[in-house]
DSSP file (Angstrom, degrees, kcal/mol; ACC not computed):
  #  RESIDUE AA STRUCTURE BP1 BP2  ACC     N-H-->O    O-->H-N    N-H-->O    O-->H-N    TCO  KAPPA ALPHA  PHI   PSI    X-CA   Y-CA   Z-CA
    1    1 A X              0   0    0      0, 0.0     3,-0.0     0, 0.0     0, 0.0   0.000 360.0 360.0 360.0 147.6  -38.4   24.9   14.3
    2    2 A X     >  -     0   0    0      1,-0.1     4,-1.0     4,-0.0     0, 0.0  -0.241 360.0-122.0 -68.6 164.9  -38.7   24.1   18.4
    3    3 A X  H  > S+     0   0    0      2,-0.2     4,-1.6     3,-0.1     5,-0.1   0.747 121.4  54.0 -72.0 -38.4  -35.5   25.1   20.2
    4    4 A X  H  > S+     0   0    0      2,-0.2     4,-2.2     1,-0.2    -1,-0.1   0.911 105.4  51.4 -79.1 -31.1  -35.4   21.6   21.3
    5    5 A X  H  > S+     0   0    0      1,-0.2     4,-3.2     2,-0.2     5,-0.5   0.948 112.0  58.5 -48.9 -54.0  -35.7   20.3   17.1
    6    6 A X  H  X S+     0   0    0     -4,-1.0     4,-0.9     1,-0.2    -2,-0.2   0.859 109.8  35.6 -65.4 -27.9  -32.7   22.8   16.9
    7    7 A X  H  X S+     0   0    0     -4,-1.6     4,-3.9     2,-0.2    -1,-0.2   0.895 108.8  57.1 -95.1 -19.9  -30.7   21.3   19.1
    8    8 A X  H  X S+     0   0    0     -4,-2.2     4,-3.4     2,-0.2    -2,-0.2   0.942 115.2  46.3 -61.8 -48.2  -31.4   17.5   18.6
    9    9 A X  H  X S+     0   0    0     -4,-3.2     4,-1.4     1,-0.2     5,-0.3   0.951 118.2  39.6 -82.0 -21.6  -30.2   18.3   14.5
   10   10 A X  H  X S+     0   0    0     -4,-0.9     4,-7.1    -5,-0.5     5,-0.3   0.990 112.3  51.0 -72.0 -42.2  -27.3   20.2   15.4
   11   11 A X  H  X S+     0   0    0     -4,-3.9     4,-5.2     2,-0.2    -2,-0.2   0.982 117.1  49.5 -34.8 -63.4  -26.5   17.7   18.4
   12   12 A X  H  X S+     0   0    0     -4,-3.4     4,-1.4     1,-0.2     5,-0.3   0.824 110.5  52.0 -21.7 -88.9  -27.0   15.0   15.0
   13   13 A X  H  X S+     0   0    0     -4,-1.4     4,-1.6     1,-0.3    -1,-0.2   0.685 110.4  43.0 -29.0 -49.2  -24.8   17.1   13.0
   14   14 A X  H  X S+     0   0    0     -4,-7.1     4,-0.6    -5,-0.3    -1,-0.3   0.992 107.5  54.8 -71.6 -41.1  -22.2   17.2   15.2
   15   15 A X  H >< S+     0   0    0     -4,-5.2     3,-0.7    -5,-0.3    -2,-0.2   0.937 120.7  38.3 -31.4 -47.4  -22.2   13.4   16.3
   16   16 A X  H >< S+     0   0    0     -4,-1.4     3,-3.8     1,-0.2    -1,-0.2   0.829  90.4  81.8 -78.1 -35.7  -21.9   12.6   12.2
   17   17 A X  H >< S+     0   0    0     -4,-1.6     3,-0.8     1,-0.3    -1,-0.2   0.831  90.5  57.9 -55.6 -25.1  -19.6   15.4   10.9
   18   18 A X  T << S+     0   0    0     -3,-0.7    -1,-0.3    -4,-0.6     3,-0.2   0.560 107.8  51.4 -96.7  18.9  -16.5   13.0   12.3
   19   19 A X  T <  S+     0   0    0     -3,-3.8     3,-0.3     1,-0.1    -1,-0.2  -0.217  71.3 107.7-124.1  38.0  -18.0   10.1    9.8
   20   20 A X  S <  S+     0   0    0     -3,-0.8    -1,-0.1     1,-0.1    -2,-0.1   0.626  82.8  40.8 -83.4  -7.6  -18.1   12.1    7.0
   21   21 A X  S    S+     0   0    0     -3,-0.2     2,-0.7    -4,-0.1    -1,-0.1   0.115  81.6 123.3-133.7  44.7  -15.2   10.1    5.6
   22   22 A X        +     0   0    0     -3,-0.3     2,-0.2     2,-0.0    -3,-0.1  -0.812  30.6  87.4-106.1 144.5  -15.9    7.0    6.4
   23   23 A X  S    S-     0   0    0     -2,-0.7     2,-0.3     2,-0.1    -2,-0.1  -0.756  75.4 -86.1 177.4-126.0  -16.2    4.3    3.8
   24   24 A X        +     0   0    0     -2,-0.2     2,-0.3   132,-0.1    21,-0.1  -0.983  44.3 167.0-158.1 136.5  -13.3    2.0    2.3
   25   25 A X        -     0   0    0     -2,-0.3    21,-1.6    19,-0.1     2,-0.4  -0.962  36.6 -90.9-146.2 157.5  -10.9    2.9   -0.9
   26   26 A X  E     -A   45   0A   0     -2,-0.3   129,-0.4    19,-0.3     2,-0.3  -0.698  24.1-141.6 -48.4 120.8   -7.6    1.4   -2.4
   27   27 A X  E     -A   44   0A   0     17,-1.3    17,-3.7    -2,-0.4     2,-0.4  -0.814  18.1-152.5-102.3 120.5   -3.9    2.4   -1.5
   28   28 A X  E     -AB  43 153A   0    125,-1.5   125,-2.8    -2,-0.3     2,-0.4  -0.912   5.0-159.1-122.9 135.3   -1.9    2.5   -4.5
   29   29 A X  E     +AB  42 152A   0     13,-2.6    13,-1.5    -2,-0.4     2,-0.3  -0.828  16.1 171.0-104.7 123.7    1.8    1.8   -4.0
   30   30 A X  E     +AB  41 151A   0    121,-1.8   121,-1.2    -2,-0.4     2,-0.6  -0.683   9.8 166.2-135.7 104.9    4.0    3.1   -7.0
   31   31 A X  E     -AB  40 150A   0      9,-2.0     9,-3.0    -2,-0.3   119,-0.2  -0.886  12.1-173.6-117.0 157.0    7.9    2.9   -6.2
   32   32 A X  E     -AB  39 149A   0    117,-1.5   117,-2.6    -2,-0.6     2,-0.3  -0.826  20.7-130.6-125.8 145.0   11.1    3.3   -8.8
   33   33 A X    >   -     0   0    0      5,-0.9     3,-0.5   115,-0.3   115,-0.2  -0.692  32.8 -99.9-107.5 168.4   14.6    2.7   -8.0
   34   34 A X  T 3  S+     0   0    0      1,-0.3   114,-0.1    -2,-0.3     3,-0.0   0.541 121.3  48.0 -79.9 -19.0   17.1    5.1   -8.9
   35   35 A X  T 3  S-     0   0    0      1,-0.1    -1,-0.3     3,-0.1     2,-0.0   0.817 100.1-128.8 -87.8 -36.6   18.4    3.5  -12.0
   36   36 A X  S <  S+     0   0    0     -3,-0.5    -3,-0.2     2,-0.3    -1,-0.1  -0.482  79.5 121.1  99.7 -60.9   14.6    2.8  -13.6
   37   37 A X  S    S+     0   0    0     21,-0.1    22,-1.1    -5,-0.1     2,-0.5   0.760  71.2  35.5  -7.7 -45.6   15.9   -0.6  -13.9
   38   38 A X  B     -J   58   0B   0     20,-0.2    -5,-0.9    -5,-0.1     2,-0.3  -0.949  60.0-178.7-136.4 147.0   13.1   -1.6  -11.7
   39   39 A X  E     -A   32   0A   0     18,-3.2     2,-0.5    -2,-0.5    18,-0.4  -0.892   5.2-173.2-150.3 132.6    9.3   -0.8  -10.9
   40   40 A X  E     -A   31   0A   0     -9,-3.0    -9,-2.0    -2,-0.3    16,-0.2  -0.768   1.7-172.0-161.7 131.2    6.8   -2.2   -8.4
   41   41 A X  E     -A   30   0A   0     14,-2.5     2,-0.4    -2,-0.5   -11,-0.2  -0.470   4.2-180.0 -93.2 146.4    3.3   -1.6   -8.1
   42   42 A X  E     -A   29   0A   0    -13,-1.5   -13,-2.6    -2,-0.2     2,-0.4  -0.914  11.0-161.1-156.3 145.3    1.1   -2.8   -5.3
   43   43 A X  E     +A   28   0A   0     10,-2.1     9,-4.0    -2,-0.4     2,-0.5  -0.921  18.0 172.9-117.5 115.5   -2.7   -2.2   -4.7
   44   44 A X  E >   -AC  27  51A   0    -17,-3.7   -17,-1.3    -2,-0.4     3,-0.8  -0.938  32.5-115.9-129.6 122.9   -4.2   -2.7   -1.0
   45   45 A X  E >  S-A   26   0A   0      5,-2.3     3,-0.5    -2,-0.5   -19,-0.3  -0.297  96.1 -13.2 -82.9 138.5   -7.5   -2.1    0.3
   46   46 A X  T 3  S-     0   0    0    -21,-1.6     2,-5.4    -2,-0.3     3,-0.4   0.995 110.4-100.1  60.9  54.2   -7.9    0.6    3.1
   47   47 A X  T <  S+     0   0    0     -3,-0.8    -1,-0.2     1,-0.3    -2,-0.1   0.277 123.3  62.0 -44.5  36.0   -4.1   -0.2    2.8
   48   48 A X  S <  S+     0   0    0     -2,-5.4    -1,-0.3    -3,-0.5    28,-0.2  -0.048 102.0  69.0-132.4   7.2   -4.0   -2.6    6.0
   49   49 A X  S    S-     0   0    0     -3,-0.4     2,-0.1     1,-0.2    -3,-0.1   0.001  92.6  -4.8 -86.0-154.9   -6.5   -4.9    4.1
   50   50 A X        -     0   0    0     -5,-0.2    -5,-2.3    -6,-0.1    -1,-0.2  -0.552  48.7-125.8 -68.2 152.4   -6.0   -6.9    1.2
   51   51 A X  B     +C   44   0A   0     -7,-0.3    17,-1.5    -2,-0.1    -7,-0.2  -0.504  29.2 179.3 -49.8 118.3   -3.6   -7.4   -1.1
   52   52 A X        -     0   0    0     -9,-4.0    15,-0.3     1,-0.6     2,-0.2   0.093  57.8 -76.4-102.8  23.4   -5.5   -6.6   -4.5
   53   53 A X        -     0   0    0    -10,-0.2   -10,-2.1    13,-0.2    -1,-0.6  -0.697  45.2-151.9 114.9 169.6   -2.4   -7.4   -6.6
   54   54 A X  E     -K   65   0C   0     11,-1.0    11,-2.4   -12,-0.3     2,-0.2  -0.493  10.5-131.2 152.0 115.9    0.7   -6.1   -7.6
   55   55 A X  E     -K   64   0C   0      9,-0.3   -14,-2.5    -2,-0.1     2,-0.3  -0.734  11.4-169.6-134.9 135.6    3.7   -6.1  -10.6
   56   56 A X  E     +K   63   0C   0      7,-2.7     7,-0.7   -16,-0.2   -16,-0.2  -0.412  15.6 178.2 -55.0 145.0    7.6   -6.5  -10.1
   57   57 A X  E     +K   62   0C   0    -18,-0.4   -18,-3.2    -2,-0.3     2,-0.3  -0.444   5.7 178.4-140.3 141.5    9.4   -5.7  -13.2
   58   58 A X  B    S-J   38   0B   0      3,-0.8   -20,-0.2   -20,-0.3    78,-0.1  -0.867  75.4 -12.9-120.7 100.0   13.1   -5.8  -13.5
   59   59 A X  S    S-     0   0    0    -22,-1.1   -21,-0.1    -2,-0.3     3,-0.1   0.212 130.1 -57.9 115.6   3.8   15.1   -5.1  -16.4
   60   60 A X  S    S+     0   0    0    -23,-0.4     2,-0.3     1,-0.3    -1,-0.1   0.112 111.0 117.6 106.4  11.0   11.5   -5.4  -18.3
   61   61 A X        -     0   0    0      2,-0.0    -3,-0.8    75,-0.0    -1,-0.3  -0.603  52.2-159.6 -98.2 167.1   10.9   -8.5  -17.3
   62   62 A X  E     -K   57   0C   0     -2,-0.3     2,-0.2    -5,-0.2    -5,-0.2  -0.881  16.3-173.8-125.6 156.4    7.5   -8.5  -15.0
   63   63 A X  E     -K   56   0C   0     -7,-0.7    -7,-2.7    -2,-0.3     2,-0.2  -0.836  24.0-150.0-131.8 146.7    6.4  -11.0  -12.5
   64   64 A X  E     -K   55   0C   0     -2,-0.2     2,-0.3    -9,-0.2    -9,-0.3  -0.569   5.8-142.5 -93.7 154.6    2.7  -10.1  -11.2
   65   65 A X  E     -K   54   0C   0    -11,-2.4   -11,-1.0    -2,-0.2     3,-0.1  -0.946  19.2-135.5-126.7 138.2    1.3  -10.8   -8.1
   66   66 A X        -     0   0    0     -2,-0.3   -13,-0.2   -13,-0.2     2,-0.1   0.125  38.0 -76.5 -59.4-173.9   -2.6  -11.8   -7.9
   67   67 A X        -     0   0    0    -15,-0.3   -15,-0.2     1,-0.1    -1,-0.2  -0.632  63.1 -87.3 -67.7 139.3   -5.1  -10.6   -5.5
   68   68 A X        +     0   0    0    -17,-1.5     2,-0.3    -2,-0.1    -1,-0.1   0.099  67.7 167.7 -29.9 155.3   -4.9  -12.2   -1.9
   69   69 A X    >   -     0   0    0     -3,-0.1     3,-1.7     0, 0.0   -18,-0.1  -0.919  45.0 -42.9-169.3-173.1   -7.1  -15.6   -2.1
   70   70 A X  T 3  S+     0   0    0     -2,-0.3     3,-0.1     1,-0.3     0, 0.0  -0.154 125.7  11.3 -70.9 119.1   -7.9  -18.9   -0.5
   71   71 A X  T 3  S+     0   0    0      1,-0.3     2,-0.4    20,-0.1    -1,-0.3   0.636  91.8 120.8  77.5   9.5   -4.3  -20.2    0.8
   72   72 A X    <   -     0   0    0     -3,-1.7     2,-0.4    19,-0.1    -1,-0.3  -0.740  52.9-141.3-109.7-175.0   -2.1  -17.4    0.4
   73   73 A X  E     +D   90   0A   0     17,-2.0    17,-1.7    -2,-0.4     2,-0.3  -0.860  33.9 134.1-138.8 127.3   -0.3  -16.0    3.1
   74   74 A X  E     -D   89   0A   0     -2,-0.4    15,-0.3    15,-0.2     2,-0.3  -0.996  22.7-159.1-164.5-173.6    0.5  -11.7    3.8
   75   75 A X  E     -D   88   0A   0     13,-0.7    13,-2.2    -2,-0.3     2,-0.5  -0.783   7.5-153.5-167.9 160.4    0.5   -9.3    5.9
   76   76 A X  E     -D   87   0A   0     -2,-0.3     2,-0.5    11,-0.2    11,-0.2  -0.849   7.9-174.2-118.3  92.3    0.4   -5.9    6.3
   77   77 A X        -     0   0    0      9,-1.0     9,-0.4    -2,-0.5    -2,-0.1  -0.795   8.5-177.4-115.1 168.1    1.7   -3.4    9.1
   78   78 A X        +     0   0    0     -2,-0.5     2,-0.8     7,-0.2     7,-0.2  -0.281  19.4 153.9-150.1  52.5    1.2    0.1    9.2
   79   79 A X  B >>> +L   84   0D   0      5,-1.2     3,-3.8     1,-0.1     5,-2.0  -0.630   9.8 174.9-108.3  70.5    2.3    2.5   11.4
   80   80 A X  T 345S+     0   0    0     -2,-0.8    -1,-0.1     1,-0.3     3,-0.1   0.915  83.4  48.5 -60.9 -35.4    2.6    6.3   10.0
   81   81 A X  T 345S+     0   0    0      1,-0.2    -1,-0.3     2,-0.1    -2,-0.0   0.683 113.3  47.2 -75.5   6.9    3.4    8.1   12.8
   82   82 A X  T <45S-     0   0    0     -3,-3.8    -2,-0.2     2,-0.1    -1,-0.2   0.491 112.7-116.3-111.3 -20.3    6.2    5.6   13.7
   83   83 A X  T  <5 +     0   0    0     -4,-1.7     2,-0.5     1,-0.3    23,-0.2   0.806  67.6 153.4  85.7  26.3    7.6    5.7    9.7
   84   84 A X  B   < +L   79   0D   0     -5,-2.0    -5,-1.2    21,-0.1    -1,-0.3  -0.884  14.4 147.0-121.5 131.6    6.6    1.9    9.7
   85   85 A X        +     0   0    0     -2,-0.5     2,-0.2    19,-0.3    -7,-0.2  -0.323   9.9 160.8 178.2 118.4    5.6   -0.1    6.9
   86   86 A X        -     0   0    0     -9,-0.4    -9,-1.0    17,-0.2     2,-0.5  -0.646  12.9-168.8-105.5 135.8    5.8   -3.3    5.7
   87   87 A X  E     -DE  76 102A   0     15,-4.8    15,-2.1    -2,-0.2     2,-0.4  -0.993  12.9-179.3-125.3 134.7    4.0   -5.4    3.1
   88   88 A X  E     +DE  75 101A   0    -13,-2.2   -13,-0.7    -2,-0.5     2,-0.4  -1.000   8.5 165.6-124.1 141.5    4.6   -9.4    2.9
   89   89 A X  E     +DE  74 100A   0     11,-1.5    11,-1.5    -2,-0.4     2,-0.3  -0.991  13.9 174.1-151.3 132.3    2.9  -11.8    0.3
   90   90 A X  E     -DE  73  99A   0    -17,-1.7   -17,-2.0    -2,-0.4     9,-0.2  -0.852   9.0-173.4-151.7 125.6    3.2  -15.3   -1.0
   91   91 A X  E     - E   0  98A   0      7,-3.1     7,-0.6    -2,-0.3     2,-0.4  -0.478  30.0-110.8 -90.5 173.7    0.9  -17.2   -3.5
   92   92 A X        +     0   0    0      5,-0.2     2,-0.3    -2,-0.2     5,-0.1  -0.683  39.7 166.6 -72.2 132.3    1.0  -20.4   -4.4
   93   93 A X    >   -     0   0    0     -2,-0.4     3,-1.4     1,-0.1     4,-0.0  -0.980  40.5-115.2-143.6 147.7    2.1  -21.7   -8.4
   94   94 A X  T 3  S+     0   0    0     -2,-0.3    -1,-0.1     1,-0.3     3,-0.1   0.636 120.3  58.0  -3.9 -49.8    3.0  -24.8   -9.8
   95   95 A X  T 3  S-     0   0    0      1,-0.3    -1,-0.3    -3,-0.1     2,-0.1   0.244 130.8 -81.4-119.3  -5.5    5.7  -23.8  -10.4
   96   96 A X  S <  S-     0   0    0     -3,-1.4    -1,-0.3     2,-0.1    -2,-0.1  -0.004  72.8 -42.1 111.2 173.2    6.5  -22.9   -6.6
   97   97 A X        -     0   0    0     -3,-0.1     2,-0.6    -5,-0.1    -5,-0.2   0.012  42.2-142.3 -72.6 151.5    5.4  -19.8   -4.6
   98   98 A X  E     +E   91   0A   0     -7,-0.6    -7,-3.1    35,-0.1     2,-0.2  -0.930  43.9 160.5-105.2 129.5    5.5  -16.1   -6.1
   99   99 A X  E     +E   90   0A   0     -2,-0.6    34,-0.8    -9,-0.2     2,-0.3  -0.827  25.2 177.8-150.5 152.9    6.6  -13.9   -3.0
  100  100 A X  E     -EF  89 132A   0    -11,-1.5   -11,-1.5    -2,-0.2     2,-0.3  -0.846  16.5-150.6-165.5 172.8    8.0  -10.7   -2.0
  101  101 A X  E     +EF  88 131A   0     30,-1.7    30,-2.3    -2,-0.3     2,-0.3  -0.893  22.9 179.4-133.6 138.4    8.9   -8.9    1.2
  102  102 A X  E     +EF  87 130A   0    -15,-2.1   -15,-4.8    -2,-0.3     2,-0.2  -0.951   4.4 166.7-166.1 143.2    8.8   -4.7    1.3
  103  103 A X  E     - F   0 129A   0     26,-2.1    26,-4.3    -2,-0.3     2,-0.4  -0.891  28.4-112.8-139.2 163.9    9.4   -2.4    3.8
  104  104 A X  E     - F   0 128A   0     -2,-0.2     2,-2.8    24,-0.2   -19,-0.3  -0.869  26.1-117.8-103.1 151.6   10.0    1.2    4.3
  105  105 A X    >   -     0   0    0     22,-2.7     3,-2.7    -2,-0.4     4,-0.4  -0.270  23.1-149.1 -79.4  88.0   12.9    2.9    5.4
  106  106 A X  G >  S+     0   0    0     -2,-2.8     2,-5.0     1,-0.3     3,-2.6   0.441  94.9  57.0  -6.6-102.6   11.6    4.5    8.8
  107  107 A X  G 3  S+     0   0    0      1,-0.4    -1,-0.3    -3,-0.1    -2,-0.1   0.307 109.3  53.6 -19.6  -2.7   14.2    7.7    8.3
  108  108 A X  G <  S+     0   0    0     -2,-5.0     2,-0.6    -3,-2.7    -1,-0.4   0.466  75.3 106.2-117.6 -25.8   12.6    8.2    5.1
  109  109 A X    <   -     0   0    0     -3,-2.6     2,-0.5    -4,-0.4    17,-0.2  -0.437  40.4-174.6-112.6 136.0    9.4    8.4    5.3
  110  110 A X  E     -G  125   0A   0     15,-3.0    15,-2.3    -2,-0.6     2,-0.5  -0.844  25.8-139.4-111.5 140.7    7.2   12.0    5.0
  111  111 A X  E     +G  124   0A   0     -2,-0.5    13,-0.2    13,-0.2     3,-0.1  -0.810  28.4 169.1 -97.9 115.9    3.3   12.7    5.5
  112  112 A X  E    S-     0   0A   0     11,-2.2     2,-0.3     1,-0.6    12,-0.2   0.510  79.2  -3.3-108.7 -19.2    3.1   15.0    2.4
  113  113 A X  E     +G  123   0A   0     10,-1.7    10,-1.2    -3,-0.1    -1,-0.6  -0.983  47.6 179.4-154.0 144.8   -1.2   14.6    3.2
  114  114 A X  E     +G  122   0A   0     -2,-0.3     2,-0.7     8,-0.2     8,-0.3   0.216  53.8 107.1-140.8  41.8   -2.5   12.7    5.6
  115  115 A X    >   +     0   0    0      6,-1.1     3,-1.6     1,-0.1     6,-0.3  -0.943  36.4 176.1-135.1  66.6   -6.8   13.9    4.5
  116  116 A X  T 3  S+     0   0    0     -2,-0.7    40,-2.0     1,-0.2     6,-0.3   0.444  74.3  65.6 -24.1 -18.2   -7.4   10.6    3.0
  117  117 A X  T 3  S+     0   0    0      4,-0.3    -1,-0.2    38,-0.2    38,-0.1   0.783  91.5  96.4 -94.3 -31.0  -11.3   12.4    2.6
  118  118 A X  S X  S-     0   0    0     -3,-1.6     3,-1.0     3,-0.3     4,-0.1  -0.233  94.8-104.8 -75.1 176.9   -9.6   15.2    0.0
  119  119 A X  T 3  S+     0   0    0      1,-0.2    -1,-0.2     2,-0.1     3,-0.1   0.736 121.6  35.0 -32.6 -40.9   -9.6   15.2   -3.2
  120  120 A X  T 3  S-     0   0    0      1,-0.2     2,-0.2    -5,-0.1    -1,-0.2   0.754 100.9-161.6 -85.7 -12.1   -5.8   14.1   -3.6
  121  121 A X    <   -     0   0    0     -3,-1.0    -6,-1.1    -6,-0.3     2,-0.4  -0.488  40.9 -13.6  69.8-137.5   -6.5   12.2   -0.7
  122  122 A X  E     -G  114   0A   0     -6,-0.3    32,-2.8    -8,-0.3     2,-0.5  -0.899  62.8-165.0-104.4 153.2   -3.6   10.9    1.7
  123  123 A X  E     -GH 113 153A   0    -10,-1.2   -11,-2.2    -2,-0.4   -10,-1.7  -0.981   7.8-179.1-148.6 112.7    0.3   11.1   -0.1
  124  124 A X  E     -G  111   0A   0     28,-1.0    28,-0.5    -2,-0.5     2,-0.3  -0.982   3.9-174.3 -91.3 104.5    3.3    9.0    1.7
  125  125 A X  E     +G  110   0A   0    -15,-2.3   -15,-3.0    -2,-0.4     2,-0.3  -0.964  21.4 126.9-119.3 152.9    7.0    9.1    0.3
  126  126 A X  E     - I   0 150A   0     24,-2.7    24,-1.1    -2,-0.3   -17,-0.1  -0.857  58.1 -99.3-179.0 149.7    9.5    7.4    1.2
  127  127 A X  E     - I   0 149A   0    -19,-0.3   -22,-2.7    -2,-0.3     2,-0.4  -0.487  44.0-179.5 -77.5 158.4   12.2    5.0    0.0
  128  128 A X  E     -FI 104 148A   0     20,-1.5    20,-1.2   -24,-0.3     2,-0.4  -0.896  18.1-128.8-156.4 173.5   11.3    1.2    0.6
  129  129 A X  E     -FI 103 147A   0    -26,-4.3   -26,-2.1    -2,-0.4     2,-0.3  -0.975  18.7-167.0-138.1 122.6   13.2   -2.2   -0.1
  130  130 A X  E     +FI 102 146A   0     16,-2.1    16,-3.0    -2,-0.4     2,-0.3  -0.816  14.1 172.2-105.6 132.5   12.1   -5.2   -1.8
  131  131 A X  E     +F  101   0A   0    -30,-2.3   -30,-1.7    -2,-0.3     2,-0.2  -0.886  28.5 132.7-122.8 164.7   13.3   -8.8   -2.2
  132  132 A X  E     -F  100   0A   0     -2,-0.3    11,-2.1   -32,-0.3   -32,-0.2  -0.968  59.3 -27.3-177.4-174.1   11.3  -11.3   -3.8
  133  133 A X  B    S-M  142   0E   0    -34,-0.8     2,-0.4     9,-0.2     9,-0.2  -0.302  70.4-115.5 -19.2 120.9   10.8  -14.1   -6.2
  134  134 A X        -     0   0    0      7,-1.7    -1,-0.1     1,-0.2     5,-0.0  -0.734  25.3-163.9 -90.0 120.4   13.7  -13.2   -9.1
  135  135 A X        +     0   0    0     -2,-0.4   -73,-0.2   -74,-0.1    -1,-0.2   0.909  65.4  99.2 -67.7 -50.8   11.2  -12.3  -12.6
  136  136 A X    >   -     0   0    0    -75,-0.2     3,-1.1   -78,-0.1   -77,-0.0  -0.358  69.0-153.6 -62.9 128.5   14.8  -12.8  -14.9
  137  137 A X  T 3  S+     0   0    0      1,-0.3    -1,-0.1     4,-0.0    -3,-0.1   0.963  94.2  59.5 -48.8 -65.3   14.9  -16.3  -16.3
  138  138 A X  T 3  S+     0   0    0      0, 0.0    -1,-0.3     0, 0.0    -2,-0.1   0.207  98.1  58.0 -61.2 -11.1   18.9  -15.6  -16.1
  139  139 A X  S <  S-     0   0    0     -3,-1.1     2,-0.1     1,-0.2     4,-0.1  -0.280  90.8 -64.9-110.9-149.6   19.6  -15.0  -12.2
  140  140 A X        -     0   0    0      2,-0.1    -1,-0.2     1,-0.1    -4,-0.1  -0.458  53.5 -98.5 -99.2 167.3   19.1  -16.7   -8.9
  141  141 A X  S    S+     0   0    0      1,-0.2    -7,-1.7    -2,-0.1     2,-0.4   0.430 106.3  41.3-100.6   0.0   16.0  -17.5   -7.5
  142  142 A X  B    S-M  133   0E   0     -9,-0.2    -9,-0.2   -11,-0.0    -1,-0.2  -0.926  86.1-122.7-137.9 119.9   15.4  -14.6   -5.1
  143  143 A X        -     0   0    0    -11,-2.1   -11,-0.2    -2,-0.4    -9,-0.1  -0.085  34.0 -96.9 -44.2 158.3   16.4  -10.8   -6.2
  144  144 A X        -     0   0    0      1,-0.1     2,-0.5   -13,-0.1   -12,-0.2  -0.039  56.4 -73.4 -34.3 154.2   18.9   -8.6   -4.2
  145  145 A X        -     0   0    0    -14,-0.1     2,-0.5    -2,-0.1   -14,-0.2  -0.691  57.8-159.1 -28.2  95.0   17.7   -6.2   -1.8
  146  146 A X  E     - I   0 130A   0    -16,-3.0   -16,-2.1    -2,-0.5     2,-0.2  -0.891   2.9-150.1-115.8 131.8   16.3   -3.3   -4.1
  147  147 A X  E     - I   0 129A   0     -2,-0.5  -113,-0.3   -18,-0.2   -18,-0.2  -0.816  23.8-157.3-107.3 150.8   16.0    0.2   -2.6
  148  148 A X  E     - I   0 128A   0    -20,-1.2   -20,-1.5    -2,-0.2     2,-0.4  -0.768  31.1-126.7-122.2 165.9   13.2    2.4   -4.0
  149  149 A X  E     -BI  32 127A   0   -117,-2.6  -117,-1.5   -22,-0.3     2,-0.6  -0.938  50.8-175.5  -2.6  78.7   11.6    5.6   -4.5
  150  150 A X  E     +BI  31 126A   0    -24,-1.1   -24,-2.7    -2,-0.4     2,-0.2  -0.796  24.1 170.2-122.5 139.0    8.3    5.3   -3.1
  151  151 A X  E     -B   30   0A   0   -121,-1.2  -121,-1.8    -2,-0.6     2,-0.3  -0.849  10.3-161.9-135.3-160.7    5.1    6.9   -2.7
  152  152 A X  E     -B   29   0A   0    -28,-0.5   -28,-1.0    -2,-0.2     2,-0.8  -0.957   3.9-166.3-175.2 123.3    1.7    6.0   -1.6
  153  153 A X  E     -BH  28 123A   0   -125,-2.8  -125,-1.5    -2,-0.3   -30,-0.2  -0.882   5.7-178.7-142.6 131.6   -1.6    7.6   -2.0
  154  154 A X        +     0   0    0    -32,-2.8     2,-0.4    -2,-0.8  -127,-0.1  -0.569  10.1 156.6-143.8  98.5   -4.8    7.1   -0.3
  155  155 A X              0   0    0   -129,-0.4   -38,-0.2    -2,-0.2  -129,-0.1  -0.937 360.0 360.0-143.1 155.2   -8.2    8.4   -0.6
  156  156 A X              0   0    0    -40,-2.0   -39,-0.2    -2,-0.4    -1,-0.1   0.057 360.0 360.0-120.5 360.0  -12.2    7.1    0.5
């Protein structure tokens, strides 16, 4: 190989080597509160994208939420080195909108990984707080404030 072929593919190499871990993956939210009482799931792609969906349940009773679509409303911020991060969603029903608000608590929050590219990928904990739409026939129409247990894992 020419000296100058050797240096154009390493020059290559190097350019590319900081896009080895680009592509797009899902950030799966799994938090618990301290009793168990209550569980809530959330799935987001490249986890400042869409909303792909998401489960409440309290006391066993579940309310889901679909994947973002045409007329619902969210948003997503996302700030790890600041300890910020918020998820908001509201669909539309019949039956009037299925919603929740979650945040994390900034003081809380730990980089256990942040190599989204390994195998385990990137790993968040931190405790976070939910209201939403109330799932129990029997209470009022918007839950408490529920602090969680959370982590958060992401990897392309």
């Amino acid at each position: 190989m020419s000296p100058l072929l050797r240096s154009l593919t390493i020059a290559l190499a190097l350019l590319t080597a900081g896009f080895v871990h680009a592509g797009s993956g899902t950030a799966k939210l799994t938090c618990t509160s301290a009793s168990g009482r209550t569980t809530f799931t959330a799935n987001l792609q490249d986890i400042v994208g869409i909303f792909e969906g998401g489960l409440l349940t309290i006391d066993g009773v579940a309310l889901a939420f679909p994947e973002a679509g045409d007329g619902d409303t969210g948003d997503v911020v996302w700030d790890p080195a600041n300890g910020v991060f918020t998820i908001t969603f509201s669909h539309s029903t019949p039956d009037g909108p299925v919603w929740f608000r979650f945040w994390a608590v900034p003081n809380t929050f730990q980089v256990v990984s942040s190599d989204r590219g390994s195998p385990e990928g990137a790993i968040y904990t931190f405790d976070g707080i939910i209201e939403a739409k109330e799932p129990r026939p029997d209470k009022d129409l918007i839950t408490p404030r529920i602090r969680l247990s959370c982590r958060l894992e992401y990897r392309i």
